[in-house]
N, C-alpha and C positions, 0 to 999 in steps of 0.2 A: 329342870323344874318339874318335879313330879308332882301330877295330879292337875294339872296347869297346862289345858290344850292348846293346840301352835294354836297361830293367827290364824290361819284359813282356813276354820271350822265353825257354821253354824253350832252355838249351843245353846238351846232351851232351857231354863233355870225358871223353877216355880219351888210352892213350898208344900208341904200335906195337905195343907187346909185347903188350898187355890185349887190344886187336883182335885180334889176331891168336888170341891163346888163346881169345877168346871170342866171334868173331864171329855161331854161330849165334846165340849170347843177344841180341846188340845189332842183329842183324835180327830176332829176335822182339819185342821191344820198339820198335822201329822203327814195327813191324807193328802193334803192338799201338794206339802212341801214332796212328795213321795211321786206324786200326776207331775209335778210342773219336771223332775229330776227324769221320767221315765221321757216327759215330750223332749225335752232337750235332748237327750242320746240318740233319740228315735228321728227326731225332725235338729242335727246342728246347723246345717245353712238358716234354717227361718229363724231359729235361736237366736243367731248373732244378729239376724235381720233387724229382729227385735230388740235385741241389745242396740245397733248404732239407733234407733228410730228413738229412745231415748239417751243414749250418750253419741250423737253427731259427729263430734270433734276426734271420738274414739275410732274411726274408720279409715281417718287416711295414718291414723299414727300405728308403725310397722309394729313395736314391742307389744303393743295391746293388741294386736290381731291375731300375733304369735301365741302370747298368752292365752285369747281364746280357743285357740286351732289345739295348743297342749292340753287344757284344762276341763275345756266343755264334757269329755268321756269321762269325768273323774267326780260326778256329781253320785254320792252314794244313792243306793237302794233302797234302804231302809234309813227312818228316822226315830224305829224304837226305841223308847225314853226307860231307862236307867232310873232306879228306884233311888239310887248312889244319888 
């Protein structure tokens, strides 16, 4: 499926116009998604902390703990937006 990102990618989609009207907002959210990706690598124990304190149920189940323990180092660096 070319052009056509897997599932497990945030993607941001705006138009010229909306950038343009709104570009401080989508560097602060840039910004934003960029701080929350650097605490997670920096701090994964409080990460997941935070993760069950909103998903409960998600804590005694073994496959979603796995999946956090593989995934949580895999949150990218950069959220620079593609003109594409």
């Amino acid at each position: 499926m070319n052009g056509v990102p897997d599932f497990c990618q945030l993607i941001l989609i705006t138009t010229c116009d909306q950038m343009s009207k709104n570009k401080p907002s989508f560097r602060k959210l840039c910004l934003a998604l960029r701080e929350a990706g650097d605490y997670i690598k920096l701090n994964p124990l409080d990460a997941k902390q935070m993760w069950y304190e909103h998903r409960p149920d998600d804590k005694d189940n073994a496959m979603m703990n796995e999946i956090l323990d593989l995934t949580i180092m895999m949150f990218p660096s950069s959220h620079d937006m593609s003109k594409d």
